[in-house]
Structure formats: C-alpha cells, structure tokens
N, C-alpha and C positions, 0 to 999 in steps of 0.2 A: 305415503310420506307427506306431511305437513309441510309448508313452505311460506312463505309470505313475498308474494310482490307487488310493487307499488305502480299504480296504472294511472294516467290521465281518469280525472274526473266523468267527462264526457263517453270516454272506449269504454269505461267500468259501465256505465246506464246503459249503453247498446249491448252491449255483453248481458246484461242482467236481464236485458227484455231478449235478446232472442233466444236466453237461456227461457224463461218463462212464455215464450210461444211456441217451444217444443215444450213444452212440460217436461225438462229437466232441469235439475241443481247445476247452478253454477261453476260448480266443479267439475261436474261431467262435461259440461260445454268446453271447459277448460282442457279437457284433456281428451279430448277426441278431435279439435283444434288440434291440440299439439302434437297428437300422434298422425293426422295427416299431413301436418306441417314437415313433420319426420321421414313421413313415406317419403310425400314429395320430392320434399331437397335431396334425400340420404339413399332412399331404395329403390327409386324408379327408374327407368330405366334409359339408356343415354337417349335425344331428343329424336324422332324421326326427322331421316334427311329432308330437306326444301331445297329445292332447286333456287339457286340467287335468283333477284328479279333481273338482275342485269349481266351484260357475259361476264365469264369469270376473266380472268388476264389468266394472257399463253406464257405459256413457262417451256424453257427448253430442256431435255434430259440434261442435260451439263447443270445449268441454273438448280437442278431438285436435286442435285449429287451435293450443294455446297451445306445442304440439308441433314443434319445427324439423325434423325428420326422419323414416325409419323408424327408424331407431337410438337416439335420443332414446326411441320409443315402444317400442322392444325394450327399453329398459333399465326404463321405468317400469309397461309391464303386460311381464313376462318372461314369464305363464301367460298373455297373450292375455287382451283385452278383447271387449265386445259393445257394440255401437254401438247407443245407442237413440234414438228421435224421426226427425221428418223431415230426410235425407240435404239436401237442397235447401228452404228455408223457402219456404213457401206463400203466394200474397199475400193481401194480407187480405182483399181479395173473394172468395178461393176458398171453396167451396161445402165444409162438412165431410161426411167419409167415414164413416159409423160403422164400427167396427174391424170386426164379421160381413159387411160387405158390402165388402170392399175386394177381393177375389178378383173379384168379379161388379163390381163397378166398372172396374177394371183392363181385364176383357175387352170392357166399352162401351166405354172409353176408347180399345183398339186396332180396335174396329172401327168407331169415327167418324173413327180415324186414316186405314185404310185405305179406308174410301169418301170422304174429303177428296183424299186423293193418287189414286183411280180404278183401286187397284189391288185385287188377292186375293190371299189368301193363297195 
C-alpha cells in the first residue's frame, strides 16, 4: 500500500543513510521499523517483574479489601506492596504466638494435624 508521510528534514537524511548502510530501500527500513515498533508496543509480552529499589509500603488485609480488583491494586501500589498482620483474623480465644516461636509453633501445629487425620508424613 502506498502512503505518504511527512518527516523532519533531519530524521528523513538519518533514515536515508542507515537505510543505505544496510543496503536496503528506504521503504524496507520503513517497515521493518514499524513492524518492530508493533511487536514491541502491541505483542510482547507483559514486562518481567523487578523487585522496587526501595521497600514497598505495608498494607494490611483490610486496607487490600477496599481494593475492587488486581488492576485497581496495579494502579495504586505499581512498585508492589507487602502485606502485613494476620492473612485470616484469629478468634479471640486463640492462644497468642510470640513472634520467635512461630516456626516451632507452626511445626506442632502440623504434627497435631497429621496424628488427628492418622496419617505421616
């Protein structure tokens, strides 16, 4: 398809010459530009995660509930949040954990689980 567009004087000469140091037509430069330009923007694939350079800000399960979505929560932490407090509220009779002992807690916990159900690991 034929087309006509109008370019700065200057982009049109670098254009012309790096079309002529690859030994091809200006047109071909044109459009293998544009179809990476395509890829790029339109088909690639979403960006691999980076870890932020700095910590992300804590957010509590309640604060990510006021949240309608994941997209909602992409737009509002873009550098990624950390979730802090209990995931699931504890009842009020539960027994507290002190925070050095919650590793060694955890591992009683799974092995009162597994001799309740009569199995092993």
């Amino acid at each position: 398809m034929r087309t006509t567009v109008d370019l700065p004087d200057p982009l049109y000469r670098k254009a012309k010459a790096a079309a002529g140091e690859r030994g091809i037509k200006l047109r071909e430069l044109f459009a293998e530009s544009l179809e990476r330009f395509l890829r790029d923007e339109y088909e690639s694939p979403a960006p691999e995660f980076r870890p932020p350079l700095t910590s992300p800000p804590k957010v509590t399960p309640s604060e990510l509930a006021a949240y309608p979505d994941a997209s909602a929560l992409r737009r509002a932490f873009p550098n990624g949040y950390r979730i802090v407090g209990p995931l699931i509220p504890a009842e009020e009779t539960a027994p507290e954990i002190r925070a050095d002992r919650v590793a060694e807690e955890a591992a009683r916990m799974d092995q009162e689980e597994l001799e309740d159900h009569g199995r092993a690991r």
